[in-house]
C-alpha positions as MATLAB code, in Angstrom:
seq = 'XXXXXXXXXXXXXXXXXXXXXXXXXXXXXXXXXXXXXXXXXXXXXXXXXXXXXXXXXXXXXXXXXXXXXXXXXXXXXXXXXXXXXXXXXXXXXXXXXXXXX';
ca = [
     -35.126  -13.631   11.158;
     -36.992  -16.633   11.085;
     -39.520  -14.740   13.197;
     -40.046  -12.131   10.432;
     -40.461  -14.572    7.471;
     -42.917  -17.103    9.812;
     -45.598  -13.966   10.375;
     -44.635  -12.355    6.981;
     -43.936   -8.921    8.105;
     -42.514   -6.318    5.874;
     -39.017   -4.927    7.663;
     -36.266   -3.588    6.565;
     -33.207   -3.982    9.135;
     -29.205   -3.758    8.809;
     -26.926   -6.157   10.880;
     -23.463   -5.623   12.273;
     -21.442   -8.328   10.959;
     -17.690  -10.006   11.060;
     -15.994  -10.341    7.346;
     -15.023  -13.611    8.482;
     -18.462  -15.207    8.604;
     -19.815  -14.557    4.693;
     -22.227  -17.547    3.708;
     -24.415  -17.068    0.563;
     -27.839  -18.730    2.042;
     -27.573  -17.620    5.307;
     -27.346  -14.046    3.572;
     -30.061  -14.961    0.745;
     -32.372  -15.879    3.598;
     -31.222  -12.373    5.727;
     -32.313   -9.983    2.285;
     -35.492  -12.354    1.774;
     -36.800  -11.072    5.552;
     -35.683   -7.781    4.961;
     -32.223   -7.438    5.932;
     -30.720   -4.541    3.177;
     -27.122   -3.971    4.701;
     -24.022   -5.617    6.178;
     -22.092   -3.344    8.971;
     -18.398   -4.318    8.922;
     -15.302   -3.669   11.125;
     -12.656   -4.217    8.549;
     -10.630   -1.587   10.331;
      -7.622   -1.627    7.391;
      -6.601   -2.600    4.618;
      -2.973   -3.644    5.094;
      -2.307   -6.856    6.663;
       0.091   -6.110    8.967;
      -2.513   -3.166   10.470;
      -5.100   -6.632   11.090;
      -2.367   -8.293   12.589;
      -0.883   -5.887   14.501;
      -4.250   -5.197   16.075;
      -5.116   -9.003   16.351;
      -8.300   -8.565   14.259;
      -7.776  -12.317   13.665;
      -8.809  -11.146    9.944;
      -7.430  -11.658    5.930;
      -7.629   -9.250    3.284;
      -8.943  -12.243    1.559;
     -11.227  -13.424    3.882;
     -13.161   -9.270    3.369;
     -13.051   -9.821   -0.309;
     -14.893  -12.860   -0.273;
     -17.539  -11.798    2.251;
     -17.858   -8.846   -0.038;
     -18.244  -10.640   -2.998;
     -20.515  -13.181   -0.937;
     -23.207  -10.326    0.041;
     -22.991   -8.996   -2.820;
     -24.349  -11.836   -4.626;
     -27.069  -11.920   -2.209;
     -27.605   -8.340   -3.057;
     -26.596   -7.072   -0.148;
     -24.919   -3.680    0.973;
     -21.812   -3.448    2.758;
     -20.476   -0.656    4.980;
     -17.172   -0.949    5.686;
     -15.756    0.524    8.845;
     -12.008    1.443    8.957;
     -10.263    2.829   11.767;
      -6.877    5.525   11.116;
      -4.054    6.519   13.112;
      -3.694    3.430   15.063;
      -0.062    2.826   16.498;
       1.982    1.832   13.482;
      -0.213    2.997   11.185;
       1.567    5.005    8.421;
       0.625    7.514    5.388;
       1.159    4.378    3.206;
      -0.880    1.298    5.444;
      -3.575    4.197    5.628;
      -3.291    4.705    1.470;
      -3.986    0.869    1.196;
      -7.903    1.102    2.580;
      -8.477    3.553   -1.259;
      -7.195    0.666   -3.184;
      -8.966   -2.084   -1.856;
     -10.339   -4.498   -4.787;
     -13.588   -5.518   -3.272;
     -15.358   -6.843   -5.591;
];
Protein backbone atom coordinates (compact mmCIF):
# COMPACT_ATOMS: atom_id res chain seq x y z
CA UNK A 1 0.00 0.00 0.00
CA UNK A 2 2.51 2.32 0.90
CA UNK A 3 4.22 1.23 -2.31
CA UNK A 4 1.24 2.42 -4.43
CA UNK A 5 0.77 5.88 -2.79
CA UNK A 6 4.96 6.51 -2.76
CA UNK A 7 5.04 6.11 -6.90
CA UNK A 8 1.41 7.42 -7.24
CA UNK A 9 -0.03 4.74 -9.31
CA UNK A 10 -3.65 4.53 -10.11
CA UNK A 11 -4.99 0.80 -8.81
CA UNK A 12 -7.86 -0.38 -7.83
CA UNK A 13 -7.49 -3.68 -5.58
CA UNK A 14 -9.89 -5.60 -2.98
CA UNK A 15 -8.39 -7.26 0.22
CA UNK A 16 -9.52 -10.30 2.14
CA UNK A 17 -10.00 -9.19 5.56
CA UNK A 18 -10.97 -10.47 9.34
CA UNK A 19 -14.15 -8.45 10.94
CA UNK A 20 -12.15 -8.37 13.92
CA UNK A 21 -9.44 -6.00 12.71
CA UNK A 22 -11.72 -2.69 11.51
CA UNK A 23 -9.55 0.58 12.07
CA UNK A 24 -10.79 3.82 10.39
CA UNK A 25 -7.15 5.21 9.17
CA UNK A 26 -5.68 2.18 8.38
CA UNK A 27 -8.87 1.79 6.03
CA UNK A 28 -8.88 5.67 4.97
CA UNK A 29 -5.29 5.15 3.91
CA UNK A 30 -6.33 1.46 2.04
CA UNK A 31 -9.35 3.53 -0.26
CA UNK A 32 -6.79 6.57 -0.70
CA UNK A 33 -4.27 3.89 -2.72
CA UNK A 34 -7.00 2.33 -4.31
CA UNK A 35 -8.31 -0.32 -2.23
CA UNK A 36 -12.48 -0.31 -3.16
CA UNK A 37 -13.61 -3.54 -1.18
CA UNK A 38 -13.33 -5.51 2.06
CA UNK A 39 -13.66 -9.55 1.60
CA UNK A 40 -15.07 -10.99 4.84
CA UNK A 41 -15.53 -14.50 6.38
CA UNK A 42 -18.33 -13.72 8.73
CA UNK A 43 -19.58 -17.22 8.12
CA UNK A 44 -23.08 -16.57 10.36
CA UNK A 45 -24.95 -14.62 11.91
CA UNK A 46 -25.94 -16.39 15.13
CA UNK A 47 -23.51 -16.50 17.84
CA UNK A 48 -23.60 -19.76 18.83
CA UNK A 49 -22.82 -20.81 14.83
CA UNK A 50 -19.22 -18.43 15.54
CA UNK A 51 -18.74 -20.22 18.54
CA UNK A 52 -19.50 -23.44 17.72
CA UNK A 53 -17.08 -23.18 14.82
CA UNK A 54 -14.42 -21.28 16.98
CA UNK A 55 -14.42 -18.29 14.58
CA UNK A 56 -13.08 -16.49 17.69
CA UNK A 57 -15.68 -13.71 16.32
CA UNK A 58 -18.81 -11.23 17.85
CA UNK A 59 -21.77 -10.22 16.10
CA UNK A 60 -20.65 -6.97 17.45
CA UNK A 61 -17.29 -7.00 16.62
CA UNK A 62 -18.85 -7.43 12.31
CA UNK A 63 -21.08 -4.53 12.97
CA UNK A 64 -18.49 -2.29 13.91
CA UNK A 65 -16.00 -3.25 11.20
CA UNK A 66 -18.95 -2.68 8.95
CA UNK A 67 -19.78 0.49 10.14
CA UNK A 68 -15.87 1.24 10.32
CA UNK A 69 -15.36 0.66 6.35
CA UNK A 70 -18.10 2.08 5.68
CA UNK A 71 -17.10 5.35 6.90
CA UNK A 72 -14.03 5.00 4.97
CA UNK A 73 -16.23 4.34 2.05
CA UNK A 74 -15.48 1.12 1.67
CA UNK A 75 -17.40 -2.04 0.31
CA UNK A 76 -17.92 -5.06 2.18
CA UNK A 77 -18.61 -8.60 0.96
CA UNK A 78 -19.68 -10.70 3.40
CA UNK A 79 -19.07 -14.40 3.14
CA UNK A 80 -21.41 -16.81 5.04
CA UNK A 81 -21.16 -20.39 5.09
CA UNK A 82 -24.78 -22.82 5.49
CA UNK A 83 -25.42 -26.18 6.61
CA UNK A 84 -22.65 -26.46 9.00
CA UNK A 85 -23.23 -29.13 11.86
CA UNK A 86 -25.78 -27.52 14.13
CA UNK A 87 -26.81 -25.20 11.90
CA UNK A 88 -30.66 -24.94 11.81
CA UNK A 89 -33.55 -23.30 9.49
CA UNK A 90 -33.61 -20.60 12.25
CA UNK A 91 -29.42 -19.87 12.97
CA UNK A 92 -29.45 -19.88 9.00
CA UNK A 93 -32.66 -17.17 9.04
CA UNK A 94 -30.44 -14.95 11.36
CA UNK A 95 -27.62 -14.06 8.44
CA UNK A 96 -31.21 -11.99 6.46
CA UNK A 97 -31.62 -9.97 9.53
CA UNK A 98 -28.35 -8.85 10.24
CA UNK A 99 -28.33 -4.92 11.20
CA UNK A 100 -25.09 -3.93 9.63
CA UNK A 101 -25.03 -0.73 9.50
Amino acid sequence: MEEILERGLDVTWSVNARANHGDLELFKKMKKAGCRELLVGFESGDQSMLDRMNKNLTLEQSRVFVKIAHRADLVVHGCFVLGLPGETMETMKKRLNLPWT
